[in-house]
N, C-alpha and C positions, 0 to 999 in steps of 0.2 A: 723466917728461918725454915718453914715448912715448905716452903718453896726451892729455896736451896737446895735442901736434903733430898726432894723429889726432882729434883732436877740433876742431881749427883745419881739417885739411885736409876735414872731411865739413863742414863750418857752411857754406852758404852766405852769410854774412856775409864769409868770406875771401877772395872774389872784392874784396871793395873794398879790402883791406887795399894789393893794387898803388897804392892813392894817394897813402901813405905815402912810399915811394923816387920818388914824382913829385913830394909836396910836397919835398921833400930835394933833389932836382935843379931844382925851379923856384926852389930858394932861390940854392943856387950859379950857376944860370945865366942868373938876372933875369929872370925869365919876367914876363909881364906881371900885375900883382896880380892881376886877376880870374880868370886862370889859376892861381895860387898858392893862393887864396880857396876857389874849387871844389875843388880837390885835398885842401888842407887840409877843408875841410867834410865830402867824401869818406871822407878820411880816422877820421874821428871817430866816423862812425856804427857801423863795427864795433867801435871800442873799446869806448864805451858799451854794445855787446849782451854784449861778454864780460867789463863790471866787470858787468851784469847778473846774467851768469850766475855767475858767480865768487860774487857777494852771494849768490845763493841761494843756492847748493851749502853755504858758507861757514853760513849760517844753519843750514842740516841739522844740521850738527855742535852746536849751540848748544843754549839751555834759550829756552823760547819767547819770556820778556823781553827776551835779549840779541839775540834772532834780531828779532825787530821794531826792534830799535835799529840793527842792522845796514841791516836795507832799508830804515827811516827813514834813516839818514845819506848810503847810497850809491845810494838809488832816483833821486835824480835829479842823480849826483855828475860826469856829462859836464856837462851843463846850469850845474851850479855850479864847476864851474871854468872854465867858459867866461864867465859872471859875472864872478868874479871877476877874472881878465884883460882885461876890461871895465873895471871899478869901477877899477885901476889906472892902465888909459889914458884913465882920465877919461871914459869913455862913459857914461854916469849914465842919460840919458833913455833909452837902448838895452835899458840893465839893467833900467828901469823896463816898458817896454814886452816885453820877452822874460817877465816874470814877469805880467805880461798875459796875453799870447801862449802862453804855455804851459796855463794855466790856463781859456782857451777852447780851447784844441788840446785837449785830453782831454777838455773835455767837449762841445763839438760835433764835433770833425772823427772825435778816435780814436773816439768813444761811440757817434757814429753811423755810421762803417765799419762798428762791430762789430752794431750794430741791423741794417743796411742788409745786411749777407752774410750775418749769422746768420739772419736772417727771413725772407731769398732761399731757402737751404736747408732751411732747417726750420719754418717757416710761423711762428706767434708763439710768442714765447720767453718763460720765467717764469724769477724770480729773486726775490731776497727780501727782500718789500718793509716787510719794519723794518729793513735796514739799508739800503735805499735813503733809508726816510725817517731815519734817523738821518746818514747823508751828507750831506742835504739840510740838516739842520739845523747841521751844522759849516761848509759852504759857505757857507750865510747870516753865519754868525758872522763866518767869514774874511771878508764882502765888509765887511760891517758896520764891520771892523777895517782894512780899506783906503779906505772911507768918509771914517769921523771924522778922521783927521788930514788928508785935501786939503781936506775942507769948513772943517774948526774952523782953519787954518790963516790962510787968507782975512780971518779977526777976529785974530787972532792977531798977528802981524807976517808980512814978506816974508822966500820962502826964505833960508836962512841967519839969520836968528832964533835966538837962543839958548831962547826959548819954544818955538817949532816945533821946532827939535830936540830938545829934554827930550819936546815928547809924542810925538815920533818915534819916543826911543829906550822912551818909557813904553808905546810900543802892542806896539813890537816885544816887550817882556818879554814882555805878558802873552800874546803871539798863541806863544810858545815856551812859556811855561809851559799853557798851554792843548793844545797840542801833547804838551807831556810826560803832561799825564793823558789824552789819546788814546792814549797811549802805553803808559802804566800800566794803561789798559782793554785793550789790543791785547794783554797779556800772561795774561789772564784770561779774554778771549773764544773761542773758536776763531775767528770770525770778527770781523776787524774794518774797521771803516772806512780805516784811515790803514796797516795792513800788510798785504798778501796773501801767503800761504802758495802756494807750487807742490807737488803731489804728488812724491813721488821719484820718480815715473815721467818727470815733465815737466822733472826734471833732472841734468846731466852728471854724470858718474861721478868727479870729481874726488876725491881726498882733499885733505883740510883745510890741510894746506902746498902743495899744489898750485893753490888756490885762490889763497890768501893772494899767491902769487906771481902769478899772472894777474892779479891784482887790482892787486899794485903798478906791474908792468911796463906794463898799460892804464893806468893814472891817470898815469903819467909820462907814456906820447905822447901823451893827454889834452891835459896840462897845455901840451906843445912845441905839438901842433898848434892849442892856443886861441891862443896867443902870435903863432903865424903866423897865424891868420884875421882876430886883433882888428886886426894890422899892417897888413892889406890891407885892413881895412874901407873906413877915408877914402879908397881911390882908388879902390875898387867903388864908392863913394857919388857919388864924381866923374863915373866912366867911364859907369855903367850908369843914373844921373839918380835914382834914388832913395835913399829918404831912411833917414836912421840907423833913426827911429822904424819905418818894414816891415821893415828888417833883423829889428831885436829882435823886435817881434810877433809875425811870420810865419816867418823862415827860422832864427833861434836857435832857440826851441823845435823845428823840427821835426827840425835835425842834431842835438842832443842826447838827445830822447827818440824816434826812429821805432825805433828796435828796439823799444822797451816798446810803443809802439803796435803793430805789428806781432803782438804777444804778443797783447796784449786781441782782437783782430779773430780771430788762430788759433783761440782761445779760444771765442770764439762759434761758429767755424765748425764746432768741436765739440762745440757745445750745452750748453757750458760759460757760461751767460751771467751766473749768481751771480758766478764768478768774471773772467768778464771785463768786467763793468759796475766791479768793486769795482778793477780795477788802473788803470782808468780815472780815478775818481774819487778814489782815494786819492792818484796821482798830483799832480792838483790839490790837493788839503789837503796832501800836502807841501810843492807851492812855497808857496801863499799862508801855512802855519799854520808851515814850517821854513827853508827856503830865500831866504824875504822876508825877514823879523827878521831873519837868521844873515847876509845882506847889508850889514843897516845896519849892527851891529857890526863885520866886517869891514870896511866901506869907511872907519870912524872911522881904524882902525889904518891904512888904507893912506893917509890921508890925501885923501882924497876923501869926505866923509860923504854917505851917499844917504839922503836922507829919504822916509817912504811917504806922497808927495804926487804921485798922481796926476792925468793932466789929465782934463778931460769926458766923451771919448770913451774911454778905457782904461776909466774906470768905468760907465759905459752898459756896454762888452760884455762884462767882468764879470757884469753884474750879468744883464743879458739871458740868457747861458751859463747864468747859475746857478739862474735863474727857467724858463728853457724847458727845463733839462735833468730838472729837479727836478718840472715838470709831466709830462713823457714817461714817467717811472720811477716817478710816486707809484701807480700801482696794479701794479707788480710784474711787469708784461708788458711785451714789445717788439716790434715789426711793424717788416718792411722802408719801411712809409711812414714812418714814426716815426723810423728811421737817415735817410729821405731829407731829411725836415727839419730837422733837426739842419744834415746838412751844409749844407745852402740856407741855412741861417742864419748859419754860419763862411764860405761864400763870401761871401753880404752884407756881412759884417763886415771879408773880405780885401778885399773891392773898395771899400770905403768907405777903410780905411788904405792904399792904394795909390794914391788919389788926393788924400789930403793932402800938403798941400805940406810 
């Protein structure tokens, strides 16, 4: 336990953990939502860095199959249970847009921080480019797989269709089983697409029960403070004049995964850029190939079924992300112009969903 505590008190992530006893007091003392909203959001970021950490540590102890299953399930486990307290309150289009949103955030905004500082300091950066192109080719698949059912749907019948939902829940299979043999390769490769490995050097000294417990006790305030954020959404939506849809896009992906982003950018800045292009992009193939599918089953049960029927613009920047990122990296190099673009293209994209009504 003393290890724990010293390892909370050197993290600079524990500086935010004071949002915590704020959202706790903003609850008992009616603080106005968007006060609540920020606290709770506050809140969450450093959870998510220490179920991060925790996965890793946790994976150490493991046989490399079970260690890739590990950061498959809990690489993006703030994000999805903040989802899921979504999908509950009936926030459907939010859940739809955050699984957007996440998936251009790693590949424009975190991919090109990490191009943009790493290229700053160390002029052009090489990385390796067959597994950039084999990323590139699981991304297409993924878009491909969030495509076909908003198009074929339109011929099909109208949302709530019992045809639409059969190919809803038939894409979802195959996008998990497709998933699972990224999976089954990530267990054979050293390197793979959809799991990154950290050296023991790049992580905490934890033993394996000590993990396990950081692991539970973060996913528990996880879970409170998703409960408190999704509460305060509709009166942020009220007060602050924007809309569910830039919530999900913009502001859920990025209190769920900035500690992982954060990682990918360090990462380059020590010339690490194999593996910080690869936490980037695997990130993405988890929401679109694990966290999407694993949505729509979950929302059946909870009684709100989410089907992967996207609208126009979700799949334009999709698609865009996954065409310009996949041009930037197919020869294996990356220049600070190269990070600059990227992000000129994520702000295009935030200023465009920030002016929809």
């Amino acid at each position: 336990m003393k290890r724990i505590i010293k390892f909370i008190a050197g993290n600079p992530w524990s500086l935010l953990l004071a949002a915590l006893p704020l959202t706790l007091a903003g609850q008992v003392l009616h603080w106005h939502p968007v006060a609540i909203f920020i606290c709770a959001a506050l809140g969450i970021i450093p959870l998510a860095a220490y179920i991060g950490e925790a996965t890793e540590d946790l994976a150490a102890y493991t046989n490399p199959r079970l260690g890739a299953l590990l950061n498959a399930t809990f690489g993006n486990a703030a994000e999805l249970i903040i989802t899921i307290t979504a999908v509950r309150a009936g926030f459907l289009e939010l859940v739809k847009a955050s699984i957007t949103g996440s998936i251009i955030g790693n590949l424009l905004l975190v991919l090109g921080f990490a191009m943009l500082t790493g290229g700053l300091r160390h002029g052009t950066q090489k990385f390796n480019k067959r597994n950039a192109s084999r990323n590139a080719i699981l991304l297409v698949l993924a878009v491909v797989a969030l495509i076909i059912p908003s198009a074929w749907s339109q011929a099909i019948g109208t949302i709530g269709d019992p045809k639409v939902e059969a190919l809803s829940i038939g894409v979802a299979i195959i996008m998990v089983v497709l998933y699972g043999l990224g999976l089954l390769e990530a267990s054979n490769a050293k390197e793979s697409p959809l799991s990154h490995q950290l050296t023991k050097n790049d992580l905490p000294e934890w033993t394996a029960s000590q993990a396990i417990l950081i692991l539970l006790i973060t996913t528990l305030g996880v879970v409170w403070l998703s409960e408190t954020l999704v509460d305060a959404t509709r009166a942020v939506i009220a007060s602050l004049g924007v809309s569910e849809f830039f919530i999900g896009i913009i502001l859920v992906p990025i209190i769920g995964n900035v500690a992982e982003h954060l990682v990918s950018v360090q990462l380059a800045l020590k010339n690490k850029m194999d593996l910080s292009v690869e936490v980037a992009t695997s990130s993405s193939l988890q929401i679109a190939l694990f966290v999407a599918p694993l949505l729509v089953f979950i929302s059946i049960l909870l009684g709100h079924p989410l089907q992967l029927i996207f609208n126009r613009f979700e799949l334009l920047a999709v698609l865009t992300a996954v065409v310009v990122s996949a041009l930037v990296s197919s020869d294996g190099e990356s220049t600070w112009l190269e990070g600059a673009g990227l992000l000129a293209v994520y702000l295009i994209l935030g200023l465009g969903f920030f002016l929809l009504p």
